[in-house]
N, C-alpha and C positions, 0 to 999 in steps of 0.2 A: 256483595258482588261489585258494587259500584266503587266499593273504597278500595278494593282490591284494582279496579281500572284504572283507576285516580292516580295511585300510588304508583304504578307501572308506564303511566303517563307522566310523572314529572319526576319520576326518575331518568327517562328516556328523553326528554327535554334535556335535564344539568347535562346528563353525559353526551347531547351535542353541544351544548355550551360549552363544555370542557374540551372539546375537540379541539377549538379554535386556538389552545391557547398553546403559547410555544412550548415544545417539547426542548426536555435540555439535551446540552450539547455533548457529548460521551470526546472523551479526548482520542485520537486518531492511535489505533493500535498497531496497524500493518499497513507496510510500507509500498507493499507490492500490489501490482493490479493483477487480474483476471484479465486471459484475453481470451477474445472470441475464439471458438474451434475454427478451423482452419485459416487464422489470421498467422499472417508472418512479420516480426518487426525486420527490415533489411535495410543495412546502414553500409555506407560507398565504406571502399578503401581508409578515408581518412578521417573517418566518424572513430573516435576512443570509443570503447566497452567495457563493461563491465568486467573481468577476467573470470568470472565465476559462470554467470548464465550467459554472458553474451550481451546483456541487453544495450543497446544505442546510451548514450551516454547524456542524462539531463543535470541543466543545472540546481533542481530542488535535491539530489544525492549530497547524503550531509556525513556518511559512513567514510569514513578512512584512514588509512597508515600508511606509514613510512617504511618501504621494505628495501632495502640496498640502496638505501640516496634515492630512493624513487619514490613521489604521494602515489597510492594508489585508489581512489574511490570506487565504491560500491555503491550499488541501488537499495542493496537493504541490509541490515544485519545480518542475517541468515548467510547472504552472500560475502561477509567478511571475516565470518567466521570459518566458512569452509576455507575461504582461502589461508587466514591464518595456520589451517591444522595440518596443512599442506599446499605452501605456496610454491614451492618446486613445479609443482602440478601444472598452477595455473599461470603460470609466466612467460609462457609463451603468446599468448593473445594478447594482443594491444591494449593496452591498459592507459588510462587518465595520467 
């Protein structure tokens, strides 16, 4: 009984010593955030958007094309590809 406590004891010890130690870094898969329920992002007149969802317009957006002599960026993939499948659609909202 006692080797059976022992054992249970220093194995519960390494595995908080293992805790501390850095977990690896997984490379960033999606581009988009989660936003709070009833959060609203709302950008003036002269804020560019994204043409697809709308979103306020940051400088870390690295997604975009060239449609009619015009760059257009997007906040994510997702959002570039809609627009590609039907950019007629989304050309009317102010774009980058």
């Amino acid at each position: 009984m006692r080797n059976i406590f022992l054992m249970i004891l220093i194995a519960l010890c390494l595995a908080a010593c293992n805790s501390d130690a850095p977990q690896p870094r997984h490379a960033k898969t999606d581009t988009t955030m989660a936003m709070p329920a009833g959060t609203a992002m709302v950008a003036d007149a002269n804020t560019p958007v994204d043409p697809v969802c709308e979103m306020p317009y940051d400088t870390s957006w690295t997604d975009i094309t060239v449609y009619e002599r015009d760059t257009v960026r997007f906040c994510s993939e997702a959002c570039k590809k809609t627009f590609l499948a039907r950019p007629g659609k989304y050309r009317k909202s102010k774009s980058i």
